[in-house]
C-alpha positions in Angstrom: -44.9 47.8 -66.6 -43.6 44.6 -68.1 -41.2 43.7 -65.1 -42.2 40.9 -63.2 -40.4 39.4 -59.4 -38.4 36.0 -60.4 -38.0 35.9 -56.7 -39.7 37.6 -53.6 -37.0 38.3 -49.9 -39.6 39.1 -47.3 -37.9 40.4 -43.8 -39.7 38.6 -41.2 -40.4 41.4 -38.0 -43.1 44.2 -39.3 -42.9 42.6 -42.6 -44.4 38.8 -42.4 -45.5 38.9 -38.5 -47.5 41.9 -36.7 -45.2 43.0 -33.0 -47.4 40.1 -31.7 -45.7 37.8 -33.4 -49.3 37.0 -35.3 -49.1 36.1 -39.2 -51.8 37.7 -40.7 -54.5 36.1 -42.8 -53.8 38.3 -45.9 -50.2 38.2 -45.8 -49.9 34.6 -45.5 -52.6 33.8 -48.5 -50.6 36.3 -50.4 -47.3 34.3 -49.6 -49.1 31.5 -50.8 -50.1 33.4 -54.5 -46.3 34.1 -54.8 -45.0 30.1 -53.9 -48.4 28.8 -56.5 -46.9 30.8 -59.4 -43.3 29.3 -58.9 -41.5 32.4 -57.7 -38.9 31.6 -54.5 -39.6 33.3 -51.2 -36.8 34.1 -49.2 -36.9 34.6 -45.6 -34.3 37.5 -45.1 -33.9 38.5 -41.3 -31.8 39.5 -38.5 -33.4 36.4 -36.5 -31.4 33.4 -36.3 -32.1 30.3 -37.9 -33.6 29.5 -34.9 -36.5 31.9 -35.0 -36.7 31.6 -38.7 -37.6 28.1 -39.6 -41.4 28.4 -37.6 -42.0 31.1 -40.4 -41.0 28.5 -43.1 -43.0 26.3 -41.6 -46.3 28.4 -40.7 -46.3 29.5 -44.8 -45.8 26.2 -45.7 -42.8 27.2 -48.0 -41.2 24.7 -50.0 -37.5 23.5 -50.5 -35.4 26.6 -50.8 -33.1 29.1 -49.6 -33.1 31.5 -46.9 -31.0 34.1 -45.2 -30.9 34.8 -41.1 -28.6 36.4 -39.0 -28.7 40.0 -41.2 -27.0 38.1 -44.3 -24.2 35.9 -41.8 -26.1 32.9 -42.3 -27.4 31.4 -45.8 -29.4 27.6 -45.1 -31.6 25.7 -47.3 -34.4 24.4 -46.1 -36.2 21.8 -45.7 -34.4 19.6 -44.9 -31.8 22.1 -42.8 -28.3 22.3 -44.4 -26.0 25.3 -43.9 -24.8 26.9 -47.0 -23.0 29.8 -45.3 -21.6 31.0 -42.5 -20.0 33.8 -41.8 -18.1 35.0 -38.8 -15.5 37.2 -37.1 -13.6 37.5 -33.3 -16.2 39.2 -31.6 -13.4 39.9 -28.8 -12.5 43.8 -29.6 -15.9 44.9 -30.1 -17.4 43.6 -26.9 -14.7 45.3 -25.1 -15.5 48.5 -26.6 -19.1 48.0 -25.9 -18.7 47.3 -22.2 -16.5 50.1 -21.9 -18.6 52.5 -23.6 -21.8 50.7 -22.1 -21.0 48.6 -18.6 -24.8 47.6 -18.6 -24.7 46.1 -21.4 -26.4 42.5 -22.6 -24.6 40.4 -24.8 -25.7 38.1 -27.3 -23.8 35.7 -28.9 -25.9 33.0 -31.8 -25.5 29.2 -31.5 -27.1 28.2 -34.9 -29.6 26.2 -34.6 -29.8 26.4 -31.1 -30.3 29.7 -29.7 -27.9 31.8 -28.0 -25.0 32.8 -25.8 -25.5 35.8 -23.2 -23.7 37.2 -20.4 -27.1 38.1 -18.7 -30.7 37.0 -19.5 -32.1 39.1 -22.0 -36.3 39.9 -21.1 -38.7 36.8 -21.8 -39.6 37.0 -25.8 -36.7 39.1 -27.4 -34.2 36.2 -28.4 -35.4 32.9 -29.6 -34.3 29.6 -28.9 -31.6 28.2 -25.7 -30.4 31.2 -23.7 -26.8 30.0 -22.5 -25.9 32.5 -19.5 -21.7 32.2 -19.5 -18.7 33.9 -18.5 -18.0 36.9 -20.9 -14.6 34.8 -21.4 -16.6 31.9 -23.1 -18.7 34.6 -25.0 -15.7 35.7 -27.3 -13.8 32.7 -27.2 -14.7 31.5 -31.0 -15.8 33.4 -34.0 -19.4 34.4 -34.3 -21.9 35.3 -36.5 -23.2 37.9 -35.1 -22.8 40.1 -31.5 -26.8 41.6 -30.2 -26.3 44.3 -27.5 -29.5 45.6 -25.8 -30.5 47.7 -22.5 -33.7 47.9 -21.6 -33.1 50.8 -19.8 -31.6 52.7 -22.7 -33.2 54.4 -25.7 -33.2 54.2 -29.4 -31.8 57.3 -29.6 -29.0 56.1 -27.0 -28.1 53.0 -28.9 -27.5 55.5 -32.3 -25.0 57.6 -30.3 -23.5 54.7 -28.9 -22.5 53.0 -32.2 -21.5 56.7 -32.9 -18.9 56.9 -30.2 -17.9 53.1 -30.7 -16.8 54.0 -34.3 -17.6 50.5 -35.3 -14.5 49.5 -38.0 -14.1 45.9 -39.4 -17.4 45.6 -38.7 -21.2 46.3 -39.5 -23.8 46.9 -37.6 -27.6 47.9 -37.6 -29.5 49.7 -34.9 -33.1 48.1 -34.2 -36.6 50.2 -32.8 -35.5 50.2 -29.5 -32.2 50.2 -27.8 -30.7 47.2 -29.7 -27.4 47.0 -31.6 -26.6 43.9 -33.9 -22.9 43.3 -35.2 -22.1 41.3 -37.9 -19.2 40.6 -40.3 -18.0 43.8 -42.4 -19.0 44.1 -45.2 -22.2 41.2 -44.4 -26.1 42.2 -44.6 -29.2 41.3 -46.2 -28.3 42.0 -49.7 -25.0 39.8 -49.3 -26.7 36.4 -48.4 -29.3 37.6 -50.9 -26.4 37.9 -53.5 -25.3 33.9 -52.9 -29.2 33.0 -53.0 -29.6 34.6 -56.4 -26.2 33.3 -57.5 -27.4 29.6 -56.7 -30.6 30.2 -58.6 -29.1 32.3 -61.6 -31.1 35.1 -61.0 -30.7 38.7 -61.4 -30.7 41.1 -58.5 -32.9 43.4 -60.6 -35.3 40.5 -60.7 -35.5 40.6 -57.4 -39.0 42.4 -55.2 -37.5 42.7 -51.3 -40.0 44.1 -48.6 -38.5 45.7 -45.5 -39.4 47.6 -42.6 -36.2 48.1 -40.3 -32.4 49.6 -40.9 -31.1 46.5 -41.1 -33.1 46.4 -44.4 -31.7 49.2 -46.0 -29.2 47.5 -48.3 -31.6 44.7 -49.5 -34.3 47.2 -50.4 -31.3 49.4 -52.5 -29.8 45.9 -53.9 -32.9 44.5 -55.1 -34.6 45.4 -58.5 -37.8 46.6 -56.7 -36.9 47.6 -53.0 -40.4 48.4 -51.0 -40.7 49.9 -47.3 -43.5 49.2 -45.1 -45.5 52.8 -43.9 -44.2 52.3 -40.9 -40.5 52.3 -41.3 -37.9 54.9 -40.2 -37.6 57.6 -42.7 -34.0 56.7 -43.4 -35.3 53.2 -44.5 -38.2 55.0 -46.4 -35.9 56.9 -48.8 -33.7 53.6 -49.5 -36.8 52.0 -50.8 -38.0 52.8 -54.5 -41.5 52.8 -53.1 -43.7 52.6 -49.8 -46.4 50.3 -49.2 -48.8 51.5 -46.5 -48.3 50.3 -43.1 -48.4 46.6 -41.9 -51.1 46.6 -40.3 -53.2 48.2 -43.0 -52.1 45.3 -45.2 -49.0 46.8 -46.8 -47.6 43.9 -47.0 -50.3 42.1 -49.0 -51.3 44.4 -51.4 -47.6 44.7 -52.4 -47.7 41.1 -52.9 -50.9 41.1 -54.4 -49.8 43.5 -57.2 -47.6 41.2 -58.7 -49.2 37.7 -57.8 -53.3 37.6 -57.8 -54.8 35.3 -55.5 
C-alpha cells in the first residue's frame, strides 16, 4: 500500500489516555514518531478546550489545530486562539430533557474555563470551573454544547432516553455510561476536522482518525483511513475500516507505528 497519513486526529478518552487518565509510554513515543516526520496531529474530542490543552501539552505538540467540544469548537494552539465556535439555544432541549428525565445534570461549556451546571456533577467527570446556577442562567445564551448525566441511570437508559426525546435541530452522541452530549445539528468530529483540513489544504482521504466512542463514528467514516480501538461499541466497530486491538494492548501504538517508525 502506497497511501501514506498527511495528517493524524487522535480522540483523546480510550484513544490517547487509559480510563485513568494515564498517557501511556508507547502511545506518546508513537505521537512523537508522527509530529518528527511532519505530519499534524489533531486532538479531536468531546472534551472542552479545557480538558484538551494538558494533552497538547503532555505530547509536546507543536503550533496547530485542534477540535473539542465533538467538532463545536475548532482552536489553534499554542498560543490559544479560537477559530470556531459553534452554537445554538439550548433552551428547548433542556426542557425536554427535564421533562423526560427530572434527575437530570446539566452541563453547559464556558470555553476556556470549565462549565455551567445546575447540580455538581461527581468529582473527575467535567474538567475545569464547575459554575452551579439557576437553570434560568443555564439557557440564557447560545452554547456549544448541552452534557446530561445520571449517575443513577444506565447506558442502556440514556439510549432510550434520546429515543423518546426525538432529538431534531440537533445532534447528539451517547457516551459508556449514562451520558448524553448535544451539540449543533449537523456539528461532530468530522465537521471541525473538515475546517482543519480546509486550513491546511488537505484531503480528507489523507486523513488516518483513531476512535473508540460513538461520538467517533462520523470521523472514523469521513476520514481516508477510519480505525476503532478493540474495545469500542460494535456500532463504532463497523464505521471504522479497520480495528486495532484494544488500548490497553497497545492498539493505539501499533496503529501509529505502522505508518510512522520510531
Amino acid at each position: 500500500m502506497n497511501w501514506r497519513p498527511k495528517l493524524v486526529a487522535l480522540d483523546i478518552d480510550g484513544t490517547l489516555v487509559g480510563h485513568d487518565g494515564q498517557l501511556p509510554r508507547d502511545v506518546h513515543a508513537a505521537v512523537r514518531a508522527v509530529v518528527d516526520a511532519g505530519v499534524p496531529v489533531v486532538l479531536s474530542t468531546g472534551r472542552g478546550w479545557v480538558g484538551t490543552k494538558p494533552l497538547a501539552q503532555a505530547l509536546d505538540l507543536p503550533p496547530g489545530q485542534h477540535v473539542s467540544s465533538n467538532g463545536a469548537v475548532r482552536v489553534s494552539y499554542p498560543p490559544l486562539e479560537v477559530l470556531e465556535r459553534v452554537t445554538f439555544d439550548p433552551a428547548d432541549v433542556v426542557e425536554r430533557v427535564l421533562l423526560a428525565h427530572p434527575e437530570a445534570m446539566l452541563a453547559v461549556e464556558v470555553i476556556g474555563h470549565g462549565f455551567k451546571v445546575n447540580r455538581i456533577f461527581p468529582e473527575g467527570e467535567l474538567t475545569g470551573e464547575l459554575i452551579e446556577v439557576e437553570l434560568g442562567e443555564l439557557v440564557a445564551e447560545p452554547v456549544t454544547r448541552v452534557v446530561v448525566r445520571d449517575p443513577n441511570a444506565s447506558e442502556q437508559d440514556f439510549i432510550a432516553l434520546a429515543h423518546r426525546l426525538g432529538m431534531e435541530g440537533v445532534t447528539y452522541f451517547i457516551g459508556y455510561t449514562a451520558w448524553l452530549d448535544i451539540a449543533p445539528d449537523g456539528v461532530d468530529k468530522s465537521y471541525g476536522l473538515a475546517g482543519v483540513c480546509r486550513d491546511l489544504g488537505i484531503d480528507p482521504a489523507d486523513v488516518l482518525a483513531l476512535g473508540d466512542g460513538r461520538n467517533d463514528i462520523e470521523m472514523l467514516t469521513w476520514a481516508g483511513r477510519g480505525v476503532a480501538l478493540g474495545e469500542a461499541p460494535d456500532e463504532v466497530k463497523r464505521a471504522a475500516d479497520d480495528v486495532a486491538e484494544r488500548f490497553d494492548r497497545g492498539g493505539t501504538a501499533k496503529e501509529l507505528q505502522r505508518w510512522f517508525r520510531l
